[in-house]
N, C-alpha and C positions, 0 to 999 in steps of 0.2 A: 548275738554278741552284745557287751556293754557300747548302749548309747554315749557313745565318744568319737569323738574326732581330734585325730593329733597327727602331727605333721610326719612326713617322712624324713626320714634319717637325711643330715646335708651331708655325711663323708666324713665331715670335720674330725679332724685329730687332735686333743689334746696335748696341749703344751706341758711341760716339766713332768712329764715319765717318760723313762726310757721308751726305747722301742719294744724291748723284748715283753714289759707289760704291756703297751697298746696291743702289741699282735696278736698277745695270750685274749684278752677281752672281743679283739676283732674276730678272733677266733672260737668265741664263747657267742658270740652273737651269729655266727653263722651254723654253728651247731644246734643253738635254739630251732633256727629259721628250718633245719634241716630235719630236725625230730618230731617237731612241733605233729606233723601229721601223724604222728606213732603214737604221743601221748594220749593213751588213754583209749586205742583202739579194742582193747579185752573187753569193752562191753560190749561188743558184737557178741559176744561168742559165750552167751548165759551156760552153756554143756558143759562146760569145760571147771565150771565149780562145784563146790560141795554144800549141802544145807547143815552137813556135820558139826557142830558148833564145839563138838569133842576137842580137849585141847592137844597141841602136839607137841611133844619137846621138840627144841632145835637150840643151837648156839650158833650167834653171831660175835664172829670172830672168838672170843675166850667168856662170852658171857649167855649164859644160859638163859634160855626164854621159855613161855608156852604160850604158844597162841590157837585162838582158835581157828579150827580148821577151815572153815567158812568166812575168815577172812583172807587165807592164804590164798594167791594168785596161780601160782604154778604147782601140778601135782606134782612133782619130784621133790619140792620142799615140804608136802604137805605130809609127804612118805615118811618123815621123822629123821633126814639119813645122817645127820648129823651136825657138822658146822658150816656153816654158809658165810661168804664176803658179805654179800646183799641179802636180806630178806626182801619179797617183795609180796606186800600186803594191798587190799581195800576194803572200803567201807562208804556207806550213805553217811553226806554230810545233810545235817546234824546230828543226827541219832548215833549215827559211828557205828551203826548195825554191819555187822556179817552176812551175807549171801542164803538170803531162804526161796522158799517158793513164794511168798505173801510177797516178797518184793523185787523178785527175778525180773519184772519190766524195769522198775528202776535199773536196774544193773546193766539191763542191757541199750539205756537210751543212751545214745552217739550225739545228743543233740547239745548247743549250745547253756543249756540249762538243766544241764545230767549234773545229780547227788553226786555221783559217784567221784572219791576222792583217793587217789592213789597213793599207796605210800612207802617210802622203800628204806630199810633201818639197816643200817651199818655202823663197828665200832668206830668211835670217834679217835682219827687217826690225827689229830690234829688242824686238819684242813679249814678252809673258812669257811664260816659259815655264812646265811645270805646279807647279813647285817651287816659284816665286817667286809664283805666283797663290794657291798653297796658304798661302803666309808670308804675305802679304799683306793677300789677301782672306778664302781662305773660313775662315783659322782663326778668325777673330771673326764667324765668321754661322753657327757651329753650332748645332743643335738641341739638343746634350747631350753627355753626356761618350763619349768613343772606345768601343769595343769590341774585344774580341782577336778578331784575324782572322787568315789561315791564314800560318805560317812567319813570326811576330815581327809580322804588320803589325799596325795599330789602322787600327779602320772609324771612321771620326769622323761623324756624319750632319748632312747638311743644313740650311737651316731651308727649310721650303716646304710647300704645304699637304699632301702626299702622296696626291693623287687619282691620279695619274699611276704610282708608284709612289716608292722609296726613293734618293734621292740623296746621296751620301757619296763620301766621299777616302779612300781607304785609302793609308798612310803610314809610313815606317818609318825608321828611320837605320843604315848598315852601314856599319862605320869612319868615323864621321862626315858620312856622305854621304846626303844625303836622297836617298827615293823615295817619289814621291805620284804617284798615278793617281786621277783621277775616276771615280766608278762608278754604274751607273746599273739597281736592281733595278725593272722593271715591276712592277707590280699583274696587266696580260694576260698569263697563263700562255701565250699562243700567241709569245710575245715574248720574246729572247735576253736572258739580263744582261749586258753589255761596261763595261770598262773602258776609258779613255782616257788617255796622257799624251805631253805633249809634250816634248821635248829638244832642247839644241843640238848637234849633230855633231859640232863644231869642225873641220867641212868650207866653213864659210859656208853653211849648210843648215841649216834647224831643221826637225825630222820629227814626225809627230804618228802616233802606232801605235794602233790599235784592235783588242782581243782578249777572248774572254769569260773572264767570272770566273772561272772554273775554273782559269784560269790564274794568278791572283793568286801560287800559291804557288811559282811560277819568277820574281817579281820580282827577285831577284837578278841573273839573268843576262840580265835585258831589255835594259836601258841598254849592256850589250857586247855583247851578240849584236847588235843595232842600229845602235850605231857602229860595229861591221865588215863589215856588210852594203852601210850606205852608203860607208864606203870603197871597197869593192870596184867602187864604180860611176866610178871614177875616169877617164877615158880613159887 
């Protein structure tokens, strides 16, 4: 896990929003705490993928893609069967490589410093994205003030009771451009630390990437490495 230390959640509520925001948020935070162990369990389980790098059609929602098959997660999408809500893809971060045999260990380390970066693409229905959830919502439901966190970001934390473990945004602005990922440190040492954030493409696509902390100090080049990746899925 990234060498930090940050306080547990005090409870504290946020003044001037509604109730029906805080509880959607308080309710976003205990979802984290709850998934947190699911994120990114598929690299146990290297059998279950293809070295096929063949590409497949598929459509997400009404917009047509090919991706390659070695980096699709589940074989029923890999089938070509048609249109999907969710794509759900990975890849080694940084390379952004597809699932071969040269790199099947990678794929399959569970450990705190696993490449491997999830990513899951669906039309953009409107919804928010993590930049705009960060402005929105969770900077008035913090626990306390930011902390320096690795290459310029600040850890901002939570409010929530911290039985589960540490919930926080790490957040930063480069040439005026925000970057905020949710982050989610367990309490169970047998349990990864992951980051999450979601972005729009400006493919008609908004992509949701999951990678662990360790990674926080390549935030820079996430957001382009990511919109060229999903270009490239282009037919």
């Amino acid at each position: 896990m990234m060498p930090m230390t940050l306080p547990n959640g005090t409870g504290m509520r946020a003044r001037h929003f509604t109730p029906m925001v805080v509880a959607l948020a308080l309710v976003g935070t205990a979802l984290v705490a709850h998934t947190v162990g699911k994120w990114m369990t598929y690299t146990s389980q290297p059998s279950s993928w293809t070295q096929s790098p063949e590409r497949v059609p598929v459509s997400i929602g009404a917009i047509a893609q090919s991706i390659p098959a070695n980096m699709m997660r589940h074989s029923d999408e890999r089938a070509g069967a048609g249109a999907v809500e969710t794509l759900h893809l990975a890849v080694l971060w940084p390379s952004l490589e597809g699932y071969t045999q040269a790199n099947a260990r990678s794929f399959a380390d569970p450990g705190d410093r696993s490449a491997v970066m999830s990513l899951a693409l669906r039309a953009d229905a409107g919804g928010l994205d993590t930049n705009e959830r960060f402005e929105r919502v969770w900077m008035s439901l913090s626990a306390g003030e930011a902390f320096p966190g690795p290459e310029g970001l600040a850890l901002l934390p939570l409010a929530g009771d911290g039985l589960a473990g540490t919930d926080f945004v790490a957040h930063a602005r480069d040439g005026g451009k925000l970057f905020a990922a949710r982050c989610f440190t367990p309490r169970d040492q047998a349990l990864a630390a992951n980051c999450e954030r979601t972005v729009r493409t400006g493919t008609g696509l908004m992509a949701t990437y999951r990678f662990r902390q360790v990674h926080l100090a390549d935030w820079r080049a996430m957001d382009g490495a990511i919109a060229r990746l999903v270009a490239s899925f282009a037919p």
